[in-house]
C-alpha positions, 0 to 999 in steps of 0.5 A, spaced: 510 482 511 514 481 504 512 489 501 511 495 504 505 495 499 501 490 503 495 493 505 491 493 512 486 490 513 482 496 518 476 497 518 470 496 524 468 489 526 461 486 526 457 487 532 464 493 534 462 500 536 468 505 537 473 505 542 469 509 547 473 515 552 472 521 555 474 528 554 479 528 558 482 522 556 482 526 549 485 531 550 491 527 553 491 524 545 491 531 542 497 533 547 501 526 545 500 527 537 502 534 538 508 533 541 510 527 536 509 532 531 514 536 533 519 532 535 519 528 528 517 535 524 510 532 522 505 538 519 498 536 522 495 542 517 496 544 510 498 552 508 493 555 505 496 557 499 497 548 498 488 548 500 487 553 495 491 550 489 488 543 491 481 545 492 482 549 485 484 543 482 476 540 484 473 544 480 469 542 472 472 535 473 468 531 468 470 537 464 477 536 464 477 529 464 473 528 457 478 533 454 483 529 457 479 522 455 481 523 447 489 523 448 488 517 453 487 511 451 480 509 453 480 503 457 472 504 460 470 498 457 474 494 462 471 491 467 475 495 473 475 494 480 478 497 487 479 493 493 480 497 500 479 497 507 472 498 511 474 505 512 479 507 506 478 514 504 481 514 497 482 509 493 488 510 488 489 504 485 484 499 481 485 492 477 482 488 471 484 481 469 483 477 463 485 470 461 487 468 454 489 462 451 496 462 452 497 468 457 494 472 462 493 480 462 493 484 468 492 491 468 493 495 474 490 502 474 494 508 479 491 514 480 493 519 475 496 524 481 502 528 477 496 530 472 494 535 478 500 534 482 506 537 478 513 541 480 511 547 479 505 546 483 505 548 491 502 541 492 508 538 490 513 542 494 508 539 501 509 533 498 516 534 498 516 536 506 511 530 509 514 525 504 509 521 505 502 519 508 503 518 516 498 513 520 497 512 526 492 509 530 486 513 529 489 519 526 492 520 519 496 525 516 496 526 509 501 527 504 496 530 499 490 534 501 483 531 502 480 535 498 484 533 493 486 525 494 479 523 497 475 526 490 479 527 483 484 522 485 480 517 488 477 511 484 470 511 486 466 507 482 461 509 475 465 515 475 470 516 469 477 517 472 484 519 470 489 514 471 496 511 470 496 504 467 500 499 468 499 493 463 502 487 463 502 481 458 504 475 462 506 468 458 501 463 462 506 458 465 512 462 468 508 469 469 513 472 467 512 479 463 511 478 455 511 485 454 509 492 459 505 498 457 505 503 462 500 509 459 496 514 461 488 512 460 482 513 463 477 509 467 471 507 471 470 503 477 465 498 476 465 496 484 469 499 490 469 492 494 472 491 502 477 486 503 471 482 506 467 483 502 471 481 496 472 474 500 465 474 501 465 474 493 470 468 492 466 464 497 459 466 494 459 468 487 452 470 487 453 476 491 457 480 486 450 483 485 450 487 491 456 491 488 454 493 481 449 497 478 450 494 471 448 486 472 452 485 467 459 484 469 461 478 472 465 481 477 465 474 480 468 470 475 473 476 474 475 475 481 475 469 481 480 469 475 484 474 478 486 470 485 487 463 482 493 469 478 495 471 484 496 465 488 500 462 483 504 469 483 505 468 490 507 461 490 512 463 485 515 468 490 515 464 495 519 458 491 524 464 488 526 465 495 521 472 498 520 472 504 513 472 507 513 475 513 504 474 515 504 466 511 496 467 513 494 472 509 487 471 506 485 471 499 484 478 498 490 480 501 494 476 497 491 479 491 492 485 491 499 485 494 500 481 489 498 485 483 500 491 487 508 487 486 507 486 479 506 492 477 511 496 481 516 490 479 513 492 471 514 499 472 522 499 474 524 494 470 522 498 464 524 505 467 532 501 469 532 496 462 527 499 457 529 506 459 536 506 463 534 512 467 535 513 474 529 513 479 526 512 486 528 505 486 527 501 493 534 498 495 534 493 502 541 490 504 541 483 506 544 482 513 551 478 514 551 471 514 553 472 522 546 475 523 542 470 519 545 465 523 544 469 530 536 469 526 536 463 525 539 459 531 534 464 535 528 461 531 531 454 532 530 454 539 523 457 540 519 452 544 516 448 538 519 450 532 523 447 528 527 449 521 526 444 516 534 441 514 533 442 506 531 450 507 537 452 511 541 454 505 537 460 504 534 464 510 529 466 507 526 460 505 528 456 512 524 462 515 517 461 510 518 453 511 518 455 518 512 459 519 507 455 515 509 449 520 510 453 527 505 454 532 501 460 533 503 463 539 511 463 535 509 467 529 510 473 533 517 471 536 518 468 529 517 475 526 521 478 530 527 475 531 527 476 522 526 483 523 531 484 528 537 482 524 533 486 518 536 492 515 532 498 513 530 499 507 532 505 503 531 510 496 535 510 492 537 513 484 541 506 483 537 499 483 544 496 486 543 491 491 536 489 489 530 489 495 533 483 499 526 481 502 523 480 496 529 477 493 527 482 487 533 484 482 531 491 481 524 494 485 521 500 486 515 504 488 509 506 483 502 504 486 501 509 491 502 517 489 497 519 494 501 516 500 508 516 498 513 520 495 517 516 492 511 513 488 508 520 486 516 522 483 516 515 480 510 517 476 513 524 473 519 520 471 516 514 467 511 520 464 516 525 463 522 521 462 525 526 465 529 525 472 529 531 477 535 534 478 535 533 486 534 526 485 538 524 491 537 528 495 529 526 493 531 519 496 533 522 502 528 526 504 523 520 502 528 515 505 528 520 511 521 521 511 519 514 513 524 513 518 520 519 523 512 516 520 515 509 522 518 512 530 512 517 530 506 511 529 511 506 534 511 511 540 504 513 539 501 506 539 506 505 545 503 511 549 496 509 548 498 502 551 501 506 557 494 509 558 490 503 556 488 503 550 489 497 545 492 501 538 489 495 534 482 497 536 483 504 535 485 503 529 480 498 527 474 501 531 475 508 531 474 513 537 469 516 540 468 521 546 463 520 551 461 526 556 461 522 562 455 526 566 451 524 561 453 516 561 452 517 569 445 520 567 444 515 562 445 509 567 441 512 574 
């Protein structure tokens, strides 16, 4: 739980169908949501005038892209690939890696959204309103329409897409940055890979194959390339002091987190030092020292867990120490004794501060426009060099935004136990609602 970027791992497991209930079991969900959506102001359903605009801004893509493909620099060739859950509906952001004598080049590719959501678009004023993509078990609520996210906007693979790129130049033996672009580019997927099926493809390079259409990129060696970058990254943050919430994230978690903070880390660092502009920076306050004390003295006293001696002068590493050495059934604990005492974060016009988990002097959100705000906004910025005039407020309102989706998805899972439902396997297995005159049938 070092970023908000983190990605889930939903998706079916094997030999799982969907969480079956019956209709009158459904219409207690469908109650429960309403309710929660008028609580905390969450619109279910887009205006007509915003589905209309979106379903516009689908029509002649390929047109458009290849006008738009000679003002862009054409980074095709590349071998590109996305990694999402099972059941992700849009892919918004792709990477390519390439490892050279005396540096690595990691390229992150973001969905071009501000392309066909922009200011005086009625998309943008939605966007405004919801703030972000709300997702609770089972049910999402996007920030975006589908009709637009889940097409133009989606990197799906042997399709040219637009995209916002993110290049980094990274000296081999500290990985800090020797030089950023950020740019507009077109792209295309070779691959969509699930974050097993990319494990899959570390252990066994061989079925790189099953994925591409073209034998000809080594998608295998490429992903091996990348996650030998991202664990060294990953150890770096732990070492520089991050905190690492979840320390048994596998591989292809880790490199996508990894490349994700990279690249939002690149992006604002260029938008405060290179540029000196405001933007959406993510700020997270520290605790006091008395409230890391109570943290860590309530660790300390968990039934197995002891805090290494030498790792007590910075919380965050005395709390990534402790993980990795802990008993299972304390992880839980452990997390939430750190998360009690952890203040939220927030958006902010200034970087002041920095992001305490991550231990980041300035950071910023950039690799997600389709599902946040604060990404979509960022992105008009760094294109424009234009800061909107209700920045501030736009924090707010982002900052705001999230606080309900978080309340919103909490009572929801907490309202799904009470009716005996596993919020996790919803989430994972989806739903399915089953007549019981005719299972009763089925049975006779």
């Amino acid at each position: 739980m070092t970023t908000e970027d983190a990605q889930s791992a939903a998706g079916t497991p094997e030999g799982q169908g969907p969480v079956e209930i019956d209709e009158e079991v459904a219409r207690h969900m469908e109650n429960k949501r309403e309710e929660l959506f008028e609580k905390f102001g969450i619109r279910d359903e887009f205006p007509p005038e915003v589905l209309e605009e979106a379903e516009e801004r689908t029509q002649d893509v390929q047109a458009e892209i290849q006008d738009e493909g000679e003002e862009r620099r054409d980074l095709r060739d590349l071998t590109t690939w996305t990694t999402d859950p099972i059941d992700a509906q849009d892919f918004d952001d792709a990477i390519s890696v390439e490892e050279r004598d005396d540096e690595y080049v990691l390229w992150v590719h973001i969905a071009d959204v501000t392309h066909y959501v922009n200011p005086d678009t009625a998309m943008w004023d939605e966007a405004v309103e919801r703030g972000n993509t709300v997702y609770l078990p089972g049910y999402t609520i996007h920030m975006l329409p589908p009709v637009l996210a889940e097409t133009v906007c989606s990197l799906v693979p042997n399709e040219d897409r637009l995209a916002h790129t993110v290049e980094m130049h990274l000296d081999k033996d500290d990985l800090g940055y020797d030089e950023i672009e950020i740019y507009k580019s077109v792209i295309e997927s070779d691959a969509r890979l699930t974050y097993t099926e990319a494990e899959n493809l570390l252990d066994d390079p061989d079925s790189a194959g099953d994925h591409l259409e073209d034998d000809s990129v080594d998608l295998a060696e490429k992903t091996r390339e990348v996650w030998e970058l991202a664990d060294r990254m990953h150890e770096q943050r732990k070492e520089e002091g991050s905190l690492v919430l979840n320390p048994a994230r596998d591989r292809a978690h880790t490199i996508i987190e990894e490349c994700m903070l990279k690249a939002n880390k690149a992006v604002t660092h260029e938008l405060m030092w290179g540029r000196g502009v405001e933007a959406m920076y993510r700020v997270h306050p520290q605790p006091s020292p008395d409230e890391w004390d109570e943290a860590l003295v309530e660790i300390q006293e968990l039934d197995g867990v002891s805090i290494p001696g030498s790792a007590w002068d910075d919380p965050r590493k005395a709390v990534n120490a402790t993980l990795e050495d802990a008993p299972q059934r304390q992880l839980d604990k452990i997390q939430w004794a750190v998360m009690k005492v952890m203040p939220r974060a927030k958006y902010m016009n200034d970087p002041f501060g920095g992001h305490h988990a991550l231990n980041f002097e300035i950071y910023g959100h950039f690799t997600s426009p389709i599902r946040r705000l604060s990404d979509l906004i960022n992105h008009w910025i760094v294109y424009t060099n234009d800061v909107p005039e209700d920045l501030v407020a736009l924090c707010d309102r982002a900052s705001d935004r999230q606080k309900d989706a978080e309340q919103c998805e909490r009572e929801y899972k907490q309202f799904l136990e009470e009716i005996g439902l596993d919020p996790s396997a919803v989430n994972n297995r989806g739903i399915e609602i089953v007549d019981e005159d005719e299972e009763e049938a089925a049975e006779e």
